[in-house]
N, C-alpha and C positions, 0 to 999 in steps of 0.2 A: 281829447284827440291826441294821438300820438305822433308829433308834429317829425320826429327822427325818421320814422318809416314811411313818409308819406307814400301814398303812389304817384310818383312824378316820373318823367320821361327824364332830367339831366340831375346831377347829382347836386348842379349849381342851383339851382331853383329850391334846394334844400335848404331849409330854415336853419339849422343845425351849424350848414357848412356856408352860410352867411355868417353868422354869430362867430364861430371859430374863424373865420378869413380877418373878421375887424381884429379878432383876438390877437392872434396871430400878426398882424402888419402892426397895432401898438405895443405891442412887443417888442418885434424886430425893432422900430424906432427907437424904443426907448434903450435897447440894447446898447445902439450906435452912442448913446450920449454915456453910455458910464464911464468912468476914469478908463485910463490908456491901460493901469492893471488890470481891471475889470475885463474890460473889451476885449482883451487882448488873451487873456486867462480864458478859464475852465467856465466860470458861470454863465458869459452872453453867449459862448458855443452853446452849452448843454439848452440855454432856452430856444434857442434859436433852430435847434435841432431835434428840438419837444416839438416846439412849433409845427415845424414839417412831417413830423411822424406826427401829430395828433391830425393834420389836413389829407394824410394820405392816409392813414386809418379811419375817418369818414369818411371817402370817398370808397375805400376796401368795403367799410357796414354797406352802404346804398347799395351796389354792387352784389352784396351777399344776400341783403336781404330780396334782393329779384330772386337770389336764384335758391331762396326758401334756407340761409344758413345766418338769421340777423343775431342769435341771441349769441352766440361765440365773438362773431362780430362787435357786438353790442358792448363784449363785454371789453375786448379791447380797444373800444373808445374813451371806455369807463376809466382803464388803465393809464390809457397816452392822458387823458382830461388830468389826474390824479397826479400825475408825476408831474406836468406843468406848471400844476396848483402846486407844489410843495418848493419844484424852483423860485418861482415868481416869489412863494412868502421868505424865501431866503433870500433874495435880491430885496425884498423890502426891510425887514430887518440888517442887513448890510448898510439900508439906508440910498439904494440905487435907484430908488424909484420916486418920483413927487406923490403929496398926497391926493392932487387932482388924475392925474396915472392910475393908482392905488385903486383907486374908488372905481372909476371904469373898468380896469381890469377887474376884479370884484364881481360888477353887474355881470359880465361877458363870461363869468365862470359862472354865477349863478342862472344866466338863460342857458347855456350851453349843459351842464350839467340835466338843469329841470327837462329838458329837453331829450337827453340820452337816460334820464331816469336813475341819474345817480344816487 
């Protein structure tokens, strides 16, 4: 079953855009805790503004795919998911993120991913 395009009436009842919302708030949290250069700098913006572009580009696919336009869609969830994934693994190797963070973030890329069919 293609759990991304379900037929649901709100975009919240989307499995997808559950999965990215935990992503997304563990994220944002963990952002708040890196060093004052960190936080303050180029990396907690850019995730934190993945973040938001990956939650408004699900809610854009839901949207599209009512109105018969999901694969375009589709693909820039694929997109916004992909660009998050390459921050996040740079903020880890930087060393910003715990290995208990690490691991969750992980799972919440691999249901979210499986999900959009990356």
């Amino acid at each position: 079953m293609n759990t991304f395009l379900l037929d649901v009436m709100d975009f919240h009842e989307l499995p997808t855009w559950k999965e990215a919302r935990v992503l997304a708030l563990t994220l944002h949290r963990s952002s708040k805790s890196f060093p004052d250069r960190e936080r303050s700098g180029d990396l907690a913006k850019r995730i934190q503004e993945s973040c938001l572009s990956l939650l408004t580009t699900l809610v854009m696919t839901f949207d599209s795919s009512k109105a018969g336009v999901g694969r375009d869609a589709q693909r820039k969830a694929k997109e916004s998911v992909e660009q998050l994934e390459q921050l996040v693994q740079q903020a880890k190797a930087d060393g910003l993120l715990t290995t208990p963070e690490s691991r969750q973030l992980d799972l919440e890329f691999q249901i979210i991913k499986k999900s959009i069919h990356v």
